[in-house]
N, C-alpha and C positions, 0 to 999 in steps of 0.2 A: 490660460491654464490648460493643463495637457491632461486628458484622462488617460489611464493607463488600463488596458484591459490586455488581458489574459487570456488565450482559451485552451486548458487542456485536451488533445484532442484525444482522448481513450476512456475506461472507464475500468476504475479500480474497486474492489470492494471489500471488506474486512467487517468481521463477528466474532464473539466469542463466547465461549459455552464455559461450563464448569471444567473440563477437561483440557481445552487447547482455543490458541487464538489462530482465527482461519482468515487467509484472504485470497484473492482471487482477482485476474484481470486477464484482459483479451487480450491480441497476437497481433494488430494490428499495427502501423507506425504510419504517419501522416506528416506529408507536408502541405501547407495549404489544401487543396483540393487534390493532390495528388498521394494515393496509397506507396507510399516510401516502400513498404516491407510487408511481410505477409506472418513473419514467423520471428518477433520478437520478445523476448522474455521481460516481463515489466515486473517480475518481482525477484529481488534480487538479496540473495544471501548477505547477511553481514556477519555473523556469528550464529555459533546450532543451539542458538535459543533466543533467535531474531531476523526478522525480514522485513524488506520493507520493499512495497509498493511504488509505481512512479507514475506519475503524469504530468508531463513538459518535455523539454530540451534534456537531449538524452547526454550530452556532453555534463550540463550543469547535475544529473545523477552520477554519471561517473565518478564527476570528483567528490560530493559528498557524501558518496557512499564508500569510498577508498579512505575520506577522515573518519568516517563512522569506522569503518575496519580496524584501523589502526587503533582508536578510543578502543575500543570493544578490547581487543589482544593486548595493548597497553597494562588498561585495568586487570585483566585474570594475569599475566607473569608477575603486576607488581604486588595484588593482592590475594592472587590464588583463588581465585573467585568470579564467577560470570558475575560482570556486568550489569547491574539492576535494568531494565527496559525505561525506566521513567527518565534516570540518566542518560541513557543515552536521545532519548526524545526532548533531555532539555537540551546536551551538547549542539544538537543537532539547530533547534531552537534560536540557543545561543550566535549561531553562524552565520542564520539566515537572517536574525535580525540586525547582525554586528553590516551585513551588506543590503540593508534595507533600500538607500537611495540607489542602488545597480543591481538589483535584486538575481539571483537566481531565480529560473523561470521557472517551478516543480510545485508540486504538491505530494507530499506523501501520505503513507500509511503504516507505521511500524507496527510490528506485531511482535509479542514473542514470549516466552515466559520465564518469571523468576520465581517467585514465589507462589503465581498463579497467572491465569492467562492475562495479558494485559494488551492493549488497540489504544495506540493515539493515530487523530488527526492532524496533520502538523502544515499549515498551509507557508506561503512563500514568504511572507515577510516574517515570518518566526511563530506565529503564535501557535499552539499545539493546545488540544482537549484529548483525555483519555474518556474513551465512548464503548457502549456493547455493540454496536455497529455505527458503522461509516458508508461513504464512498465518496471519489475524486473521478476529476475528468467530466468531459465532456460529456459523454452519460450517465452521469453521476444523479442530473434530478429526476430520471427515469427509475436507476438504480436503488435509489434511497425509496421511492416509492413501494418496491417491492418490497425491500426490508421491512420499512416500516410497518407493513402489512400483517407480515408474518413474521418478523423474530421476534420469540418470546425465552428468555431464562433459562429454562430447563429442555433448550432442544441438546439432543442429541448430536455427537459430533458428526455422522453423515446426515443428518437429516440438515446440521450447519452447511455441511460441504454442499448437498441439492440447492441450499438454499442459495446459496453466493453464485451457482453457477448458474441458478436461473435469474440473478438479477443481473447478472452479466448479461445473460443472452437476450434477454428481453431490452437491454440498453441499445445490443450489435441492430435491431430491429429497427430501429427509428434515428439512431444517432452514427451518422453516415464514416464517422472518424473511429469507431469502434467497431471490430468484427475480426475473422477469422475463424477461433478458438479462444478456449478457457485452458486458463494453469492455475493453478488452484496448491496454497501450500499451505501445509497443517504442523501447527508448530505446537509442540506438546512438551512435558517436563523431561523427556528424557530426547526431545529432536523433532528434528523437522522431515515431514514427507511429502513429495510433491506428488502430484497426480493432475494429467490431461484430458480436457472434458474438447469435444466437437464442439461445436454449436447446432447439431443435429436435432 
């Protein structure tokens, strides 16, 4: 019997407030033991009231984030209307589980908002949870830590945004496949705005 393991090598993180769904990830890109890239963006527009996070094989995000595109603009020409986020987290879903035995190698994070801020975690073989915070990747159980510390309900949207950036930075410290910087994107009812953090 063959075990199949996985390892994302980055670290992704998402939260949401009353206001906006926030996520965040580092700059890094990895192959085996070798830093690929230094200045890679891991979160990646789908529509201006959705984004989504990645940690894997950067080919296997490209294409499902260009079927996500297409879903997304699909739905608002034929019904004039964005896209629910839950929908598109189950297409997305849908995809990965229809190629469950040759799996795409990703884990996401979609953010975005419809009616209100919405975060699923959507792992490889399809199954997806909407959560007040997440995180993926290989610093993910460093990351989740800090979260779990400290997100409470009623933070405020920067005190969200400090927050994701210092569970990122604290990941870059001990988890040798994560580092660089922080991109950090706030997706709110009227759009998204990115903003650049050091790891300073």
């Amino acid at each position: 019997m063959c075990e199949l393991r996985v390892l994302h090598g980055t670290t992704t993180v998402g939260l949401v407030t009353e206001t906006a769904a926030i996520v965040a990830a580092d700059r890094r890109a990895s192959s085996g033991t070798y830093i690929a890239h230094k200045a890679v963006k891991k979160i990646v527009r789908i529509a201006d009231h959705a984004v989504l996070t990645t940690a894997g094989l950067v080919a296997d995000t490209q294409v499902l984030a260009s079927l996500l595109r297409i879903k997304a603009t699909e739905y608002s020409v034929t019904n004039r209307a964005r896209i629910p986020i839950r929908s598109l987290a189950s297409y997305l879903s849908l995809i990965l589980n229809t190629y469950k035995y040759t799996p795409f190698i990703v884990q996401f994070i979609l953010a975005g908002y419809d009616d209100r801020p919405r975060l699923f975690n959507i792992e490889f073989f399809g199954d997806y949870v909407e959560d007040k915070f997440t995180a993926t990747g290989s610093g993910s159980p460093i990351a989740i830590g800090i979260l779990e510390a400290e997100y409470r309900e009623n933070l405020s949207e920067e005190e969200a945004v400090q927050l994701a950036v210092k569970a990122v930075r604290s990941s870059t410290r001990r988890d040798v496949f994560s580092g660089e910087a922080v991109d950090v994107a706030i997706v709110r009812a009227n759009g998204i705005e990115e903003r650049f953090f050091s790891l300073g």
